[in-house]
DRENPAMAR-302623 format. One line per field, with one value per atom (N, C-alpha, C): x, z, y; residue number from 1; residue in one letter; atom name. Coordinates in steps of 0.2 Angstrom, whole numbers, plus 5000, padded with zeros to 4 digits. Example, Ala and Ser with C-alpha at 12.3 -4.5 7.8 and 13.67 -1.06 7.14 Angstrom:
<gukes>
X = [5066 | 5062 | 5066 | 5064 | 5068 | 5064];
Z = [5039 | 5039 | 5039 | 5035 | 5036 | 5039];
Y = [4972 | 4978 | 4984 | 4989 | 4995 | 5000];
seq = [1 | 1 | 1 | 2 | 2 | 2];
type = [a | a | a | s | s | s];
atom = [N | CA | C | N | CA | C];
</gukes>
This chain:
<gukes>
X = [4961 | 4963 | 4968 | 4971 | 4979 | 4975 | 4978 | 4974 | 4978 | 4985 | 4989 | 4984 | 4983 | 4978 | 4973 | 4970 | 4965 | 4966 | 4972 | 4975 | 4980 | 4980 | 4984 | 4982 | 4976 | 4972 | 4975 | 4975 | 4977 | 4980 | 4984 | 4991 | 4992 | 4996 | 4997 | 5008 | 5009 | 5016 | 5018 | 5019 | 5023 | 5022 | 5015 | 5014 | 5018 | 5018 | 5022 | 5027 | 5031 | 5037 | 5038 | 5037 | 5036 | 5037 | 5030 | 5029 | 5034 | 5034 | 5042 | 5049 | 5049 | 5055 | 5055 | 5049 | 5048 | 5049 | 5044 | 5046 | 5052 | 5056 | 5059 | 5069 | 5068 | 5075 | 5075 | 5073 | 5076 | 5071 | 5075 | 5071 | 5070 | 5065 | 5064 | 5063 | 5061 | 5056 | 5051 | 5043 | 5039 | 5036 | 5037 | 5033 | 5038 | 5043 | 5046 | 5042 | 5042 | 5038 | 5030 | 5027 | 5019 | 5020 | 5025 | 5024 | 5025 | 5030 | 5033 | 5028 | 5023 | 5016 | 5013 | 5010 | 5006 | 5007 | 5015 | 5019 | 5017 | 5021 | 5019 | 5013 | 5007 | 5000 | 5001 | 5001 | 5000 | 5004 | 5012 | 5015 | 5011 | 5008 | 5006 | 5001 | 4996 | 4992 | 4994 | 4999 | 5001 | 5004 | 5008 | 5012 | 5004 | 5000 | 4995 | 4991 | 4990 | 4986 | 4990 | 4996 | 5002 | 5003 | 5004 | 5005 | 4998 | 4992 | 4985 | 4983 | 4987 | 4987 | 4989 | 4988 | 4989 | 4996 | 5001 | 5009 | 5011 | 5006 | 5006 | 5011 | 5009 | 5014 | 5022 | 5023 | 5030 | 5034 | 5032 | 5036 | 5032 | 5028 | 5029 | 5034 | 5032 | 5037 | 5045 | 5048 | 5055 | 5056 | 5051 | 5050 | 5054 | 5048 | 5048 | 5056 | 5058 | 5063 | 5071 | 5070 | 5076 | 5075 | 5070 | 5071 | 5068 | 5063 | 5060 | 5064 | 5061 | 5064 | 5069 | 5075 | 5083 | 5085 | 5080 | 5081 | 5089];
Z = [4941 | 4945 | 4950 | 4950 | 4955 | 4963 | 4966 | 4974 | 4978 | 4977 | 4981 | 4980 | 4974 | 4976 | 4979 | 4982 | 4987 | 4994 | 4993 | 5003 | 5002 | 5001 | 5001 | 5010 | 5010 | 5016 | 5023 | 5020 | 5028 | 5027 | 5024 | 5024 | 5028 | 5027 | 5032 | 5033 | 5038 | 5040 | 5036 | 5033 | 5027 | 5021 | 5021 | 5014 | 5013 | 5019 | 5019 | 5017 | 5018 | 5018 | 5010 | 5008 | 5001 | 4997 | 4997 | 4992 | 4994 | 4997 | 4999 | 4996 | 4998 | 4995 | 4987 | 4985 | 4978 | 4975 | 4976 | 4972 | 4975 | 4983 | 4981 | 4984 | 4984 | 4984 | 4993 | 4996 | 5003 | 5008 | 5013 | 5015 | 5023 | 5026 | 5033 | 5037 | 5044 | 5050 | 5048 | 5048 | 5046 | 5050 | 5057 | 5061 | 5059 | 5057 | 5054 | 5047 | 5042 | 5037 | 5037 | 5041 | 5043 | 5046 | 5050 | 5051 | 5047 | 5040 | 5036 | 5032 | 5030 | 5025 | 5026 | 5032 | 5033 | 5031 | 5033 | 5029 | 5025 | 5019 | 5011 | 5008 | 5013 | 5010 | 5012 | 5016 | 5019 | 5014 | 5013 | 5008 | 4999 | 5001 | 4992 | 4992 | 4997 | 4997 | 4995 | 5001 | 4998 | 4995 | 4991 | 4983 | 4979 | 4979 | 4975 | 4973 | 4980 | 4982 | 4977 | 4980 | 4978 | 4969 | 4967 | 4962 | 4959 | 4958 | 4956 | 4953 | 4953 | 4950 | 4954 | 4951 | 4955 | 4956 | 4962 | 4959 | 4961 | 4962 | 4963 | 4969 | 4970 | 4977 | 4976 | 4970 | 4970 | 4969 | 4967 | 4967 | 4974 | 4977 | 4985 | 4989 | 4990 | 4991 | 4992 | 4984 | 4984 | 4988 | 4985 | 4985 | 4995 | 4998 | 5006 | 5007 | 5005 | 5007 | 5006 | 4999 | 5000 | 5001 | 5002 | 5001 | 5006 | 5011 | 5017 | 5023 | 5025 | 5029 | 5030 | 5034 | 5032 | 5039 | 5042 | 5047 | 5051];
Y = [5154 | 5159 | 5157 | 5162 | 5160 | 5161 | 5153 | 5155 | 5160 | 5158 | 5166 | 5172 | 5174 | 5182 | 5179 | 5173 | 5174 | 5175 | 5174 | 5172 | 5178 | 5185 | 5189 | 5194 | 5193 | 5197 | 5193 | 5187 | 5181 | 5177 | 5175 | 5171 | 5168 | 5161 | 5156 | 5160 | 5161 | 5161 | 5161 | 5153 | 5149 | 5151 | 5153 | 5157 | 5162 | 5167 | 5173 | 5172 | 5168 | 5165 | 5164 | 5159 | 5157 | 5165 | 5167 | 5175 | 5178 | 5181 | 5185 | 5183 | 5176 | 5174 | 5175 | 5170 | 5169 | 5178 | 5183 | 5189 | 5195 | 5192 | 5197 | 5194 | 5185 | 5181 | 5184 | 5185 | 5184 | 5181 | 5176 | 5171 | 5173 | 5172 | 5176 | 5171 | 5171 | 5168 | 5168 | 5161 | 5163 | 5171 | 5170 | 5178 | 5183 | 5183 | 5189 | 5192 | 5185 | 5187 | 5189 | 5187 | 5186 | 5194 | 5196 | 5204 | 5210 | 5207 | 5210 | 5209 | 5204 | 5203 | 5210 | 5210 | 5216 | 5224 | 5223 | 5230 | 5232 | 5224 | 5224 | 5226 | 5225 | 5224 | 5232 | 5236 | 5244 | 5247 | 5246 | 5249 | 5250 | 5244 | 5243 | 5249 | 5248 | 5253 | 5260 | 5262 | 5268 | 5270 | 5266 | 5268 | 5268 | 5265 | 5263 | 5270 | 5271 | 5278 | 5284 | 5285 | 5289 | 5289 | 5286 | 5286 | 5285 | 5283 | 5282 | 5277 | 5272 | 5263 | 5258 | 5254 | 5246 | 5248 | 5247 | 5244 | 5238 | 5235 | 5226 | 5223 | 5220 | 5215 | 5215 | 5213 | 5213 | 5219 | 5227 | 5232 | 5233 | 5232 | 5234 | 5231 | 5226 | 5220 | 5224 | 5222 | 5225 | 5233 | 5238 | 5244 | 5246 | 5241 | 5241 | 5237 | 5232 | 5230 | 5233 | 5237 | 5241 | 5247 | 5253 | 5259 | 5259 | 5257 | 5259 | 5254 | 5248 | 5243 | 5244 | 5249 | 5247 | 5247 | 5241 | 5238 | 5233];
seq = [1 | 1 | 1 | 2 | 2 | 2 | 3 | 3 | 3 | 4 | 4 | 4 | 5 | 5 | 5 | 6 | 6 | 6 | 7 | 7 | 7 | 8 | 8 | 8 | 9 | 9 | 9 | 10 | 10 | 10 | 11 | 11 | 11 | 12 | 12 | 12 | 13 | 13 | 13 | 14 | 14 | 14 | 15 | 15 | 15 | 16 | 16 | 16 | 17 | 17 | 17 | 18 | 18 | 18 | 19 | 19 | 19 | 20 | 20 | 20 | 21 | 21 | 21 | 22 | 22 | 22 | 23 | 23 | 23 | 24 | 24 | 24 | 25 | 25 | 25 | 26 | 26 | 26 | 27 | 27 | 27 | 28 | 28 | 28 | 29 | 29 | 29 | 30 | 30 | 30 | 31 | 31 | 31 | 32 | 32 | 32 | 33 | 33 | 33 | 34 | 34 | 34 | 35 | 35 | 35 | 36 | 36 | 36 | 37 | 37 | 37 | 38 | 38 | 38 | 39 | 39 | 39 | 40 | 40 | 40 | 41 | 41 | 41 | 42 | 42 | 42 | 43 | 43 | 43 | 44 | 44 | 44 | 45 | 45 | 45 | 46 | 46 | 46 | 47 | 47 | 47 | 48 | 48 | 48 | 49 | 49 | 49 | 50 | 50 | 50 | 51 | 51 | 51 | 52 | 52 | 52 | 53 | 53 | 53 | 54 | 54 | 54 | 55 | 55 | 55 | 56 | 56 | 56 | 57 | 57 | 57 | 58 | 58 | 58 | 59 | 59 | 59 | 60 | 60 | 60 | 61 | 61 | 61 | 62 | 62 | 62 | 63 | 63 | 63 | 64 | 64 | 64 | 65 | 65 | 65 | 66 | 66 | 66 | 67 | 67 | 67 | 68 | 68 | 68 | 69 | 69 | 69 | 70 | 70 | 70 | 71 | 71 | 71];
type = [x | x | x | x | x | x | x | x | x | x | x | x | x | x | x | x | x | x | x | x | x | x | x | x | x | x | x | x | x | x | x | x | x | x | x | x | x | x | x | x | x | x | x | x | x | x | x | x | x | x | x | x | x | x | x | x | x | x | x | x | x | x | x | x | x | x | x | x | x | x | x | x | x | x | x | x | x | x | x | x | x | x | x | x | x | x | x | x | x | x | x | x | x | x | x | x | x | x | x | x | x | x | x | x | x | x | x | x | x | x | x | x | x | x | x | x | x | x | x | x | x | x | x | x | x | x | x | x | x | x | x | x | x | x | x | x | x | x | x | x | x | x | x | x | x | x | x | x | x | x | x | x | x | x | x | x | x | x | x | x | x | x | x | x | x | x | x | x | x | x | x | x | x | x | x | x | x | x | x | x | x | x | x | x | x | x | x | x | x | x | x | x | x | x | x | x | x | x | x | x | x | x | x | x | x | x | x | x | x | x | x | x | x];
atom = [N | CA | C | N | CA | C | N | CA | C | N | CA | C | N | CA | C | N | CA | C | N | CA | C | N | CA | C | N | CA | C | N | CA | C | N | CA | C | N | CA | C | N | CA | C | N | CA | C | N | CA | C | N | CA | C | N | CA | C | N | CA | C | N | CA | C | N | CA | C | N | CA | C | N | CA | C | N | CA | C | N | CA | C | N | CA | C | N | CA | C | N | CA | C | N | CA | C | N | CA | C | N | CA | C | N | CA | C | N | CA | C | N | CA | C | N | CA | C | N | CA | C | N | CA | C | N | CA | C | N | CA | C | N | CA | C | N | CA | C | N | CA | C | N | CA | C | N | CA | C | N | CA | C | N | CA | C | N | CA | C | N | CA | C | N | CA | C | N | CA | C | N | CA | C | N | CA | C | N | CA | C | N | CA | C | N | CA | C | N | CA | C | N | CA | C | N | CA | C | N | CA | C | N | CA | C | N | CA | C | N | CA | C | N | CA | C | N | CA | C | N | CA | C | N | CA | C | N | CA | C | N | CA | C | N | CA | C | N | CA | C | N | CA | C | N | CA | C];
</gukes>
């Protein structure tokens, strides 16, 4: 079993850090990422809701960073 799907709910900063960079190439602050996590995790949900399917961390992920976040 992959341990990242275990620690998706509480992430270490650095985890945050990691994941984001790995599936979506940009690298943050751990607290910048660790508050973008939380985003990630509520966006997925409502794509997930919206559409009727899983759409997985990583189209959340990107999804939130180019089409929502234009921070």
């Amino acid at each position: 079993m992959n341990s990242s799907v275990l620690d998706l709910d509480n992430p270490s900063p650095e985890m945050c850090v990691n994941k984001i960079f790995e599936v979506s190439g940009t690298k943050l602050d751990p607290d910048i990422a660790a508050d973008l996590w939380r985003k990630i995790l509520q966006h997925k949900w409502l794509m997930s809701e919206k559409l009727g399917r899983d759409v997985g961390f990583r189209t959340a992920c990107i999804d939130l960073l180019e089409n929502v976040d234009q921070a």
